[in-house]
LONU-642314 format. One record per residue (C-alpha): residue in three letters; x, y, z; residue number from 1. Coordinates in steps of 0.05 Angstrom, whole numbers, plus 5000, padded with zeros to 4 digits. Layout:
<atoms>
ATOM  residuo  east  north    up  num
ATOM      ALA     X      Y     Z  NUM
...
</atoms>
This chain:
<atoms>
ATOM  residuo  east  north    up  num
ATOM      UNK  6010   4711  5539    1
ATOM      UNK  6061   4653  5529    2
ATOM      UNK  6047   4660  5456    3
ATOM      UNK  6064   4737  5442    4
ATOM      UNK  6125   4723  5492    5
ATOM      UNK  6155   4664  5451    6
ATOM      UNK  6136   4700  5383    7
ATOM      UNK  6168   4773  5419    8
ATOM      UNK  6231   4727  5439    9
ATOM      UNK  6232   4698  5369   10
ATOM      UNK  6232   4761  5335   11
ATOM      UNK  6290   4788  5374   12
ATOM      UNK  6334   4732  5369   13
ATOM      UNK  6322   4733  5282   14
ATOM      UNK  6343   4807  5289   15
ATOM      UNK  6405   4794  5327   16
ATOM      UNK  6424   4737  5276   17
ATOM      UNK  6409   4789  5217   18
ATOM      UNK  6442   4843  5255   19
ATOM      UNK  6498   4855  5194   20
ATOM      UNK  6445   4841  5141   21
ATOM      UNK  6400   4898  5176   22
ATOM      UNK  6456   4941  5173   23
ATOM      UNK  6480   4927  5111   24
ATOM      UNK  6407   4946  5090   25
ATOM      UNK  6405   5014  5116   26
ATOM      UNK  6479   5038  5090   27
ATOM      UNK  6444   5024  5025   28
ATOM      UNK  6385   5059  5036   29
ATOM      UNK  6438   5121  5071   30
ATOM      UNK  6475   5115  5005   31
ATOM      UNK  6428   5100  4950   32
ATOM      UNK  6366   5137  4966   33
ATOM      UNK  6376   5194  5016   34
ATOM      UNK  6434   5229  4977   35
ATOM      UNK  6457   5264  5044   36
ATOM      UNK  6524   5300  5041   37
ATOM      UNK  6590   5247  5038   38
ATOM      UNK  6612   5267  5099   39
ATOM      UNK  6545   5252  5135   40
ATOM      UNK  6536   5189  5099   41
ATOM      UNK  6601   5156  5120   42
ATOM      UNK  6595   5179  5196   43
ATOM      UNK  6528   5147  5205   44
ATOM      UNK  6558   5085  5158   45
ATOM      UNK  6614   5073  5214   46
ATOM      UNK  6564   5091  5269   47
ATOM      UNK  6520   5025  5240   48
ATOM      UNK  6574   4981  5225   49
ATOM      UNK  6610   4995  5294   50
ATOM      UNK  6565   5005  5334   51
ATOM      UNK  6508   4943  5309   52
ATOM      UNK  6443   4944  5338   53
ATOM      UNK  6453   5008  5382   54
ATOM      UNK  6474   5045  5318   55
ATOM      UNK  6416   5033  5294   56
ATOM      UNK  6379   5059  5343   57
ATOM      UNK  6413   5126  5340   58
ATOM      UNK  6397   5128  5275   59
ATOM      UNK  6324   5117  5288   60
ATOM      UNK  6323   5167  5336   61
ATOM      UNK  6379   5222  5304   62
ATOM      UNK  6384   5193  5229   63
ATOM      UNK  6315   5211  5195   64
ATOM      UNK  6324   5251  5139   65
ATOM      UNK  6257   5293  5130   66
ATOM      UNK  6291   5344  5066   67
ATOM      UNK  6242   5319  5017   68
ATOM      UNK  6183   5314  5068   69
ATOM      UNK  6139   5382  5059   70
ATOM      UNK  6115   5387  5123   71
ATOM      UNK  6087   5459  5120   72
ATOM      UNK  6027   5449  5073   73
ATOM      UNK  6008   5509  5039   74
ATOM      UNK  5947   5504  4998   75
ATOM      UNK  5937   5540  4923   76
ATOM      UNK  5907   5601  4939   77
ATOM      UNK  5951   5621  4999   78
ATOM      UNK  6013   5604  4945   79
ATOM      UNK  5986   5641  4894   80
ATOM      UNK  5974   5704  4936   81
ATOM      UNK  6046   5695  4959   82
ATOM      UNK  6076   5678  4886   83
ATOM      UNK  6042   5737  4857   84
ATOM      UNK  6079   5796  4912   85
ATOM      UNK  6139   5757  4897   86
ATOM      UNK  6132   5755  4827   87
ATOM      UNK  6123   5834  4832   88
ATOM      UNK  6169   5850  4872   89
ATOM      UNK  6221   5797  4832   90
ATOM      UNK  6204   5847  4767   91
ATOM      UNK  6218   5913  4798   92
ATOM      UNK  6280   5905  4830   93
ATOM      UNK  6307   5867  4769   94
ATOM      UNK  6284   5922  4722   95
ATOM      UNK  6309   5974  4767   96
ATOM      UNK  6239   6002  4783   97
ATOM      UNK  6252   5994  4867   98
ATOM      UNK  6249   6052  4908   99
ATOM      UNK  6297   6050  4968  100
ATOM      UNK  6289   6090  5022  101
ATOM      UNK  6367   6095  5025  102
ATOM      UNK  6398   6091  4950  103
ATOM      UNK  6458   6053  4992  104
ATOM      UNK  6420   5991  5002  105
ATOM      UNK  6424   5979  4923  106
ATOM      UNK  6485   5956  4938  107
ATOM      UNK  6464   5897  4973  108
ATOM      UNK  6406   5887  4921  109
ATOM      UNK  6428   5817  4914  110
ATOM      UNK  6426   5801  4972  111
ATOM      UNK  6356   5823  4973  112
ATOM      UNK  6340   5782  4916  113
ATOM      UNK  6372   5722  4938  114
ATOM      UNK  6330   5711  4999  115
ATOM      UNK  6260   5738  4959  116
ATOM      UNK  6280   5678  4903  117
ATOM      UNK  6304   5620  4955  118
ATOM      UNK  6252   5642  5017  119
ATOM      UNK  6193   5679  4988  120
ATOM      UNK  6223   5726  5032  121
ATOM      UNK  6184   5799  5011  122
ATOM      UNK  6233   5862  5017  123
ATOM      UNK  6199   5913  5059  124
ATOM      UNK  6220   5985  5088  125
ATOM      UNK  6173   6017  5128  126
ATOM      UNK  6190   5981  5189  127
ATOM      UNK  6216   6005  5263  128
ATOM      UNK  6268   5965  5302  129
ATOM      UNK  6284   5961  5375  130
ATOM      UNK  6340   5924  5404  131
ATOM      UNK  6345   5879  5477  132
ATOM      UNK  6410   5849  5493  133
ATOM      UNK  6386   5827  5568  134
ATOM      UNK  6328   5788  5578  135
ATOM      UNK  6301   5845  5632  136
ATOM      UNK  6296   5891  5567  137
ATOM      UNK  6261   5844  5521  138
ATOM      UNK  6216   5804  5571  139
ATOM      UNK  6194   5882  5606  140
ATOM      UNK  6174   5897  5531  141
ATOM      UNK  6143   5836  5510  142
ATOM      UNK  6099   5840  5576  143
ATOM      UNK  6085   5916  5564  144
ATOM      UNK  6057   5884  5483  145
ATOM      UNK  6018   5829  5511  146
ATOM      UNK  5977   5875  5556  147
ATOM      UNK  5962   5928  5504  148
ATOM      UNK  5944   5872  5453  149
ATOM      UNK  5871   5886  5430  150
ATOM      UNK  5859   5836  5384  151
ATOM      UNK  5903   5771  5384  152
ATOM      UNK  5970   5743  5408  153
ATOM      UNK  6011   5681  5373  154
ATOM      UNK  6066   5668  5409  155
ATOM      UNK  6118   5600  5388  156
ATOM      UNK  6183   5590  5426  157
ATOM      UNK  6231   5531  5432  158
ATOM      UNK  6233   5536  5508  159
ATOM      UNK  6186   5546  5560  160
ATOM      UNK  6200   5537  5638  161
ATOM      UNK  6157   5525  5685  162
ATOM      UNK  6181   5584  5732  163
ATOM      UNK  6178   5650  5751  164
ATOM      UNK  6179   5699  5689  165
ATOM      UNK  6152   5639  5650  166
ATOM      UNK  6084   5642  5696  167
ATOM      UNK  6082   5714  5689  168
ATOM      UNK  6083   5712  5627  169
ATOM      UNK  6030   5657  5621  170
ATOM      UNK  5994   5695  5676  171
ATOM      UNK  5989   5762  5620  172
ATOM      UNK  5958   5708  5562  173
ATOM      UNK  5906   5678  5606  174
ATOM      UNK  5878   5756  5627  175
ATOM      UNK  5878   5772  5559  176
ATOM      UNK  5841   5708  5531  177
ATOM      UNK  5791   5726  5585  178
ATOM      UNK  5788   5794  5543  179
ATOM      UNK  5769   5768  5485  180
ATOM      UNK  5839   5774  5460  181
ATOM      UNK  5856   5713  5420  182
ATOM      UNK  5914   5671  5438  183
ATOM      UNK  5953   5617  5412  184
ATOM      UNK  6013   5585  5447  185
ATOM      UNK  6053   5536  5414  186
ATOM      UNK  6120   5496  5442  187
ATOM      UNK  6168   5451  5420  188
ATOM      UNK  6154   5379  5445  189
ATOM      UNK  6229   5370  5467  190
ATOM      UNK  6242   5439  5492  191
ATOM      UNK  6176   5435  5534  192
ATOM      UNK  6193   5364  5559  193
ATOM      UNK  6189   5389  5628  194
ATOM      UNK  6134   5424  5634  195
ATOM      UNK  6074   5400  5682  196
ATOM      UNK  6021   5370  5645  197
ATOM      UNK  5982   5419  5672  198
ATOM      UNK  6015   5480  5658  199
ATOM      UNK  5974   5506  5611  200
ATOM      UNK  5901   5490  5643  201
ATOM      UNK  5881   5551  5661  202
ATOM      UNK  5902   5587  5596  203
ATOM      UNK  5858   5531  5560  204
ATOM      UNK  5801   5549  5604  205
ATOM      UNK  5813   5616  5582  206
ATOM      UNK  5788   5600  5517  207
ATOM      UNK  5869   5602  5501  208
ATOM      UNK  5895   5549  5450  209
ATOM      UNK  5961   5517  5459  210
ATOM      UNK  6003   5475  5412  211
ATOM      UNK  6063   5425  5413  212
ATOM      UNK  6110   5410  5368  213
ATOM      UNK  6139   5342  5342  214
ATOM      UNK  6109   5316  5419  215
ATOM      UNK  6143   5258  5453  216
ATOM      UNK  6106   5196  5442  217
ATOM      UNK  6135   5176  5505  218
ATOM      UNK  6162   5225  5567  219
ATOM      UNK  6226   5243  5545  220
ATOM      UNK  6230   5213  5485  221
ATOM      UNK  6210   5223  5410  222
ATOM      UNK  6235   5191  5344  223
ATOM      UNK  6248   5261  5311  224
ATOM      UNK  6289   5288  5376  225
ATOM      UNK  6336   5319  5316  226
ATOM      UNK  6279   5357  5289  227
ATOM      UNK  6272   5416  5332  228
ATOM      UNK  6228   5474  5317  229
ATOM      UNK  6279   5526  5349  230
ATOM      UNK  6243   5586  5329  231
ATOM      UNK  6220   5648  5378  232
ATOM      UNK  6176   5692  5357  233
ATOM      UNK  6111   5734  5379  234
ATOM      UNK  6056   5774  5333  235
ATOM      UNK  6010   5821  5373  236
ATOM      UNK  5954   5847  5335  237
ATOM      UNK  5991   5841  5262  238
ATOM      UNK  6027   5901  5273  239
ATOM      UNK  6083   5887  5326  240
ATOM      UNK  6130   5818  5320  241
ATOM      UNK  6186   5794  5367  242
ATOM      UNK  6248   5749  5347  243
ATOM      UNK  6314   5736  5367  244
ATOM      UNK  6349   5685  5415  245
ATOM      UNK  6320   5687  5477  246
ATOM      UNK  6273   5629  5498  247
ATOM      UNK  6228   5638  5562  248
ATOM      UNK  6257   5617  5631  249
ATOM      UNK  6286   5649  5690  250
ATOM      UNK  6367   5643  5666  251
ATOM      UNK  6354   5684  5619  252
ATOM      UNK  6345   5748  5663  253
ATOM      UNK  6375   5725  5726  254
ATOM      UNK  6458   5708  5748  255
ATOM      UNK  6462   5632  5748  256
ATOM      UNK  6514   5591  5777  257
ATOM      UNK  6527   5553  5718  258
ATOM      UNK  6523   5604  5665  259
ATOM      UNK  6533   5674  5703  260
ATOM      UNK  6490   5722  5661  261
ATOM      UNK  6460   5705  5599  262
ATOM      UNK  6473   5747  5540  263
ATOM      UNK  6425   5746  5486  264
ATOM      UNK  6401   5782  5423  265
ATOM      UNK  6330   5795  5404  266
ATOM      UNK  6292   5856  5368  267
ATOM      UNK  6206   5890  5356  268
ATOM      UNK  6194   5896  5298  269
ATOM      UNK  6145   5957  5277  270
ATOM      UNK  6119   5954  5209  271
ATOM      UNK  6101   5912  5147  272
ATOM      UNK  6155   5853  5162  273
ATOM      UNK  6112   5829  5212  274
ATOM      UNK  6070   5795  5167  275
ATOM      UNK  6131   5752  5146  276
ATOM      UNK  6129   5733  5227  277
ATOM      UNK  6058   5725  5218  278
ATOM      UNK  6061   5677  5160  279
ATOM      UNK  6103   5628  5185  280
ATOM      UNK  6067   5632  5253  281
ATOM      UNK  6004   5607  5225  282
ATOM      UNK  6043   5546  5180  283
ATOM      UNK  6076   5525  5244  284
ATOM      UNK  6007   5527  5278  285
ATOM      UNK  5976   5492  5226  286
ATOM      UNK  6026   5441  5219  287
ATOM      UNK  6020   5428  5301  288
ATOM      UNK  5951   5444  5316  289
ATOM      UNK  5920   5404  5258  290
ATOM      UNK  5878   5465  5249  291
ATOM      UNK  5859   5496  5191  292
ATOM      UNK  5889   5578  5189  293
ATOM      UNK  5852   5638  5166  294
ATOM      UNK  5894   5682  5110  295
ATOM      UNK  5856   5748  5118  296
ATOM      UNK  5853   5822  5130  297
ATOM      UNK  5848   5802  5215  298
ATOM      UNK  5913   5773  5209  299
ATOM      UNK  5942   5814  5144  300
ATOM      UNK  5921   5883  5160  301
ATOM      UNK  5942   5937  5126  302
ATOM      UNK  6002   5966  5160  303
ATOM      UNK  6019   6037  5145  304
ATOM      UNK  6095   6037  5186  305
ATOM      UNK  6131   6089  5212  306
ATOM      UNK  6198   6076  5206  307
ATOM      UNK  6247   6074  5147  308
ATOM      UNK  6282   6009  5156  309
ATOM      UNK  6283   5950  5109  310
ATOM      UNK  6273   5879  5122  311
ATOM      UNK  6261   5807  5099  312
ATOM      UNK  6244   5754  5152  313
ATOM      UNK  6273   5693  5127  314
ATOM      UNK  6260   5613  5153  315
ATOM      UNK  6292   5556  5134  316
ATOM      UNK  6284   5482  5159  317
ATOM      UNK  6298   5407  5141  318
ATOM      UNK  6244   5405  5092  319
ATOM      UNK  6261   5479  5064  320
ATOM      UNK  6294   5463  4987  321
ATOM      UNK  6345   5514  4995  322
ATOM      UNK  6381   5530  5064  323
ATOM      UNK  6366   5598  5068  324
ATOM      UNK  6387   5631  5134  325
ATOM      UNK  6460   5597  5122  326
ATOM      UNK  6461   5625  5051  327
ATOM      UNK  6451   5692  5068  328
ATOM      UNK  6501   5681  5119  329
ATOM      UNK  6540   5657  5071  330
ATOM      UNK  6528   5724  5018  331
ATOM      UNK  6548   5771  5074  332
ATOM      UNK  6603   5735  5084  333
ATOM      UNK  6622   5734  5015  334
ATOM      UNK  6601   5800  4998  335
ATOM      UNK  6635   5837  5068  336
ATOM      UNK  6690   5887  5041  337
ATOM      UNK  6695   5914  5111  338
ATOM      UNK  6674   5884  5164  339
ATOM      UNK  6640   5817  5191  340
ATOM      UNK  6625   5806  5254  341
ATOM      UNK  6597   5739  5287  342
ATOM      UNK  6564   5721  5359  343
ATOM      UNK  6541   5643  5357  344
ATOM      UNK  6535   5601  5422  345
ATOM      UNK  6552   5545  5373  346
ATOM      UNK  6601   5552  5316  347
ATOM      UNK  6609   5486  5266  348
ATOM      UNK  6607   5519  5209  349
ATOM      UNK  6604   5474  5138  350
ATOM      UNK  6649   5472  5089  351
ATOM      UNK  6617   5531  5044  352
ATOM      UNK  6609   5575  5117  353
ATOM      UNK  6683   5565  5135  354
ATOM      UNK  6720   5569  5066  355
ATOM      UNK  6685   5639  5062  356
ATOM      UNK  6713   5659  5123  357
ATOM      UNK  6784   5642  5102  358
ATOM      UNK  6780   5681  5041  359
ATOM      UNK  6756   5736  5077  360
ATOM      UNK  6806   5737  5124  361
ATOM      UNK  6860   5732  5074  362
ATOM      UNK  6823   5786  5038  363
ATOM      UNK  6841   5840  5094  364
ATOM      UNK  6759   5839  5110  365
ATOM      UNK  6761   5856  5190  366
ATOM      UNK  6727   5778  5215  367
ATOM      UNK  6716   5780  5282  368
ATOM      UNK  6669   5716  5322  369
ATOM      UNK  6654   5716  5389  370
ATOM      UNK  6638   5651  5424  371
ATOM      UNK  6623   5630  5506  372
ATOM      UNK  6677   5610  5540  373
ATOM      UNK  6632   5561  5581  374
ATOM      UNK  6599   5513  5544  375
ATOM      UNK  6526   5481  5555  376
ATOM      UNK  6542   5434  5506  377
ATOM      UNK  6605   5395  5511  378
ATOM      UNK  6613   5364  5449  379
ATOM      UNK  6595   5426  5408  380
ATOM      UNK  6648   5468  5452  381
ATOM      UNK  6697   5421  5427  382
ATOM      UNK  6681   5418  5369  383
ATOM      UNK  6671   5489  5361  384
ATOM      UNK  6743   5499  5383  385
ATOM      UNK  6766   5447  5328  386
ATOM      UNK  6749   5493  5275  387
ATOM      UNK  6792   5552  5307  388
ATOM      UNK  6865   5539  5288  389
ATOM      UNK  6854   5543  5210  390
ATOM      UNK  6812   5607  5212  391
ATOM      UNK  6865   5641  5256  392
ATOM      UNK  6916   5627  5203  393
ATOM      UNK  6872   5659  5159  394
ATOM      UNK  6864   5714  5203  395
ATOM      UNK  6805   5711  5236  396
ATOM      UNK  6801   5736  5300  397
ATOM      UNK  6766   5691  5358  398
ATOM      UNK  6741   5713  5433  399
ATOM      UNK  6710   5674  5481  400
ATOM      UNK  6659   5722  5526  401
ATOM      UNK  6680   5717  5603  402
ATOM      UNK  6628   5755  5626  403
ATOM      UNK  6566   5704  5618  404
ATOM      UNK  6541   5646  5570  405
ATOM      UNK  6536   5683  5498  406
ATOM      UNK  6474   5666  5467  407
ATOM      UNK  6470   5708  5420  408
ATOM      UNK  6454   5693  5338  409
ATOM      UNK  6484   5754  5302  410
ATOM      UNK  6518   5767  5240  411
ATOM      UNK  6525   5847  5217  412
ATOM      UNK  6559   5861  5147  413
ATOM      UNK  6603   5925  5137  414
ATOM      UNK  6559   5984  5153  415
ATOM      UNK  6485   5959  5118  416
ATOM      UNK  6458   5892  5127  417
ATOM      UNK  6451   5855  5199  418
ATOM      UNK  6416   5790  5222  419
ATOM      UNK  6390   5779  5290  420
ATOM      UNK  6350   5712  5293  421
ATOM      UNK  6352   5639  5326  422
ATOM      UNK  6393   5604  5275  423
ATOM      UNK  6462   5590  5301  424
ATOM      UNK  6518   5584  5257  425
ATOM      UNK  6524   5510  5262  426
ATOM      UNK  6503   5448  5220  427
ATOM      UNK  6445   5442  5267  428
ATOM      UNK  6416   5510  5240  429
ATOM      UNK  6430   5499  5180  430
ATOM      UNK  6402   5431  5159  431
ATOM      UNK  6360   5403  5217  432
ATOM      UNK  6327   5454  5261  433
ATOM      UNK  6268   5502  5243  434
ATOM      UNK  6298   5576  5247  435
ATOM      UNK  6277   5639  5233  436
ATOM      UNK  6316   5705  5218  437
ATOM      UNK  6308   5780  5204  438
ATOM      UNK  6359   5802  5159  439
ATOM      UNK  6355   5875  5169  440
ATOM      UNK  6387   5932  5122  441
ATOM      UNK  6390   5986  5148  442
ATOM      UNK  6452   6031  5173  443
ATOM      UNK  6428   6053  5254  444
ATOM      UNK  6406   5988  5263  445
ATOM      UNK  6477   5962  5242  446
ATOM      UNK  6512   6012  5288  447
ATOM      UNK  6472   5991  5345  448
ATOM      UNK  6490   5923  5342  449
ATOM      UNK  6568   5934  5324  450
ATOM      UNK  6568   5975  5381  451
ATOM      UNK  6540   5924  5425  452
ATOM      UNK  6589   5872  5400  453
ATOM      UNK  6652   5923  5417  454
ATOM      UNK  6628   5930  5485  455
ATOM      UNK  6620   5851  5490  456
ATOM      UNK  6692   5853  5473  457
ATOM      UNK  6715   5886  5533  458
ATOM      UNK  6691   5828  5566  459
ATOM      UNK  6725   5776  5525  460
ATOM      UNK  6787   5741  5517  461
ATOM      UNK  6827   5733  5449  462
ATOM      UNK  6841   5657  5425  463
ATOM      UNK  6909   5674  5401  464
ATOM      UNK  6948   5627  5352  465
ATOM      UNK  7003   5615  5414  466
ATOM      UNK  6954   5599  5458  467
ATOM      UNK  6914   5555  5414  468
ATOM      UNK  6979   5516  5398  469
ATOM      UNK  6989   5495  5472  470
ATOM      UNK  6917   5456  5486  471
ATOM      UNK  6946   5392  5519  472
ATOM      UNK  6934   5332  5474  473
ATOM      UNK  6870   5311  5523  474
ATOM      UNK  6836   5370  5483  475
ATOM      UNK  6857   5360  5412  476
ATOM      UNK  6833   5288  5423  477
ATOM      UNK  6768   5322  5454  478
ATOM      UNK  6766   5359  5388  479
ATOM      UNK  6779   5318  5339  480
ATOM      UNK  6723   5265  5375  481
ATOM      UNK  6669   5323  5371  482
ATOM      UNK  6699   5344  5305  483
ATOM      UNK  6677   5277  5264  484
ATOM      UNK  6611   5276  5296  485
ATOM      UNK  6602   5344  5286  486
ATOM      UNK  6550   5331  5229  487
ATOM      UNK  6499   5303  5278  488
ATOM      UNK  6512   5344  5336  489
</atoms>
């Protein structure tokens, strides 16, 4: 024992020596080898050399760059199945052979294309969409699919709480596993941290299976705490798929006295896109379970929808090659000759995201984001409201909802193309969390939401450009703190 504790104490007094020549080491490795964006690179360069030792710890715990790691295996003949209905699909609507169900959506055929090239992301149109925008709505009609489920359930949020709705819910899964019904249940390892060990025992004795993601190593802790799989979705049977914002805990349906009421957007999907849900279900699962998947008719069936609305379900992630969901932000964005209008809990938008929304508020296009007005996040609030002042001179219009925490991840284009999802529009999103949206074109769907996001306004307040120029100094200094970390937050 005297040994390891003279060679423990030698160890840590050669690293406290070499503490600059460590550092020095890892700027090289930030600068040389990981190619991260400038901006990113020099924060995490001042964060080692000023902060020596605890930097880098930070950057062992917040640093890891994991863009060139392909996490999500996916074998040869699951690609080539997928290559080939993108590939014909690809040819049609480049040759002008597509059949839309409404000759408008042509219009945003490149769109379309964009996320089918970047995302694999397979147009369909046969689909059926219902909206929530309270958690009572969704979490009465997920229940309602869970019960009528006949042959399996996969079900993957960010959050679960060990409380009321949450046991209910886990409640419905373990009756059905002791159907017959299969179920997997899979969690993110940080959004899960507090969740009994036990939690899950009697859907496991079910014959239910249950899944973690990126676990903590230790309680509380985990080297890839900046890797979050942030996604919430649910498949029943192959034919019916949930996703949106809200995660699975009691704030989200009841008043809280930190948050009031929590408003959220999430949507059922009907139809063919729920295979897209599917798909990256079972890679998630497979990448977390260590569990080989089965790519077959059981889980592909053939879906014959009912509805008329098009859709491409689009994920993105740190080891995605193109950043997809912020792209096709980005195209509506670009594209809007009307309207765009934004609700994001979190807005630290990049340099592409918010130079697009300058020209289109100089353009006359009608930009209108909606933010909480409390944050859960101080740093990104902060930040967030860093961003403001430019964009206002640009004239984009900015409210802050009173009436709640706004939760909600929604981006609708003119009087076509929506997206209702979990990715936020903030670096976080964009580059290090695993998202997952349904960019939806259709024009009733579009209405629906706009109207929602009028009546949210009634229960906002307007950042104007006066009142924005009075924050006391104490707040621009808050801001312009969160503002340069802003690429790690």
């Amino acid at each position: 024992m005297g040994d390891d504790m003279e060679t423990f104490i030698s160890v840590l007094k050669w690293i406290v020596e070499n503490i600059l020549l460590i550092n020095i080491l890892l700027a090289i490795l930030l600068v040389f080898f990981e190619r991260r964006n400038p901006t990113t690179t020099w924060l995490w360069v001042m964060i080692l050399f000023f902060l020596p030792g605890i930097g880098f710890l930070i950057y062992l715990f917040l640093g890891q760059d994991m863009r060139k790691k392909k996490i999500f295996e996916i074998k040869k003949e699951e690609d080539k199945y997928f290559d080939e209905l993108v590939a014909n699909q690809e040819q049609n609507i480049v040759k002008n052979r597509f059949n839309y169900n409404d000759p408008k959506i042509s219009a945003h055929e490149d769109i379309i294309q964009f996320h089918l090239m970047s995302n694999s992301s397979i147009y369909t149109q046969d689909n059926e969409v219902e909206l929530y925008f309270s958690g009572v709505d969704k979490f009465n009609a997920l229940l309602n699919s869970i019960n009528n489920a006949k042959e399996y359930i996969h079900m993957e949020y960010y959050i679960i709480r060990s409380d009321n709705i949450s046991t209910e819910i886990v409640n419905a899964l373990v009756k059905k596993a002791k159907e017959g019904v299969e179920v997997k249940l899979l969690y993110d390892g940080m959004g899960g941290r507090s969740l009994p060990k036990n939690y899950f025992n009697d859907l496991i004795d079910a014959g239910g299976e249950v899944a973690c993601f990126f676990p903590p190593f230790l309680p509380y802790i985990s080297l890839r705490v900046n890797y979050r799989n942030h996604r919430k979705i649910c498949i029943i049977d192959g034919v019916e798929g949930f996703v949106g914002g809200f995660n699975i805990g009691d704030e989200y349906i009841e008043y809280t006295d930190k948050f009031g009421y929590w408003r959220d957007t999430h949507c059922k999907i009907n139809g063919t896109a729920v295979a897209g849900l599917q798909w990256r279900f079972l890679l998630d699962w497979r990448f977390a379970s260590k569990k080989e998947i089965e790519v077959s008719k059981r889980y592909f069936p053939e879906v014959k929808g009912k509805g008329e609305t098009g859709i491409q379900i689009v994920s993105s992630g740190p080891d995605s090659k193109w950043t997809s969901i912020k792209d096709g932000y980005l195209k509506m964005i670009i594209n809007a000759r009307e309207k765009v209008y934004i609700q994001t809990p979190y807005f630290i938008p990049d340099d592409s995201i918010l130079e697009a929304l300058k020209v289109a508020g100089l353009s006359g296009v009608d930009v209108k984001v909606l933010i909480p007005d409390k944050p859960d996040h101080p740093f990104v609030y902060w930040a967030s409201l860093s961003y403001i002042g430019e964009l206002l001179e640009a004239g984009v219009q900015f409210y802050t909802y009173q009436d709640g925490f706004m939760h909600s991840k929604v981006v609708v284009m003119d009087d076509m193309v929506s997206s209702v999802g979990t990715a936020n529009l903030d670096i976080r999103s964009f580059k290090l969390n695993f998202e997952v949206n349904a960019f939806i074109y259709d024009k009733k769907v579009n209405s629906e939401i706009t109207k929602q996001i009028l009546k949210d306004l009634e229960r906002c307040v307007e950042i104007t450009s006066d009142g924005y120029g009075k924050r006391s100094l104490l707040v621009k200094f808050k801001e312009s703190i969160s503002r340069l970390l802003s690429p790690i937050l």
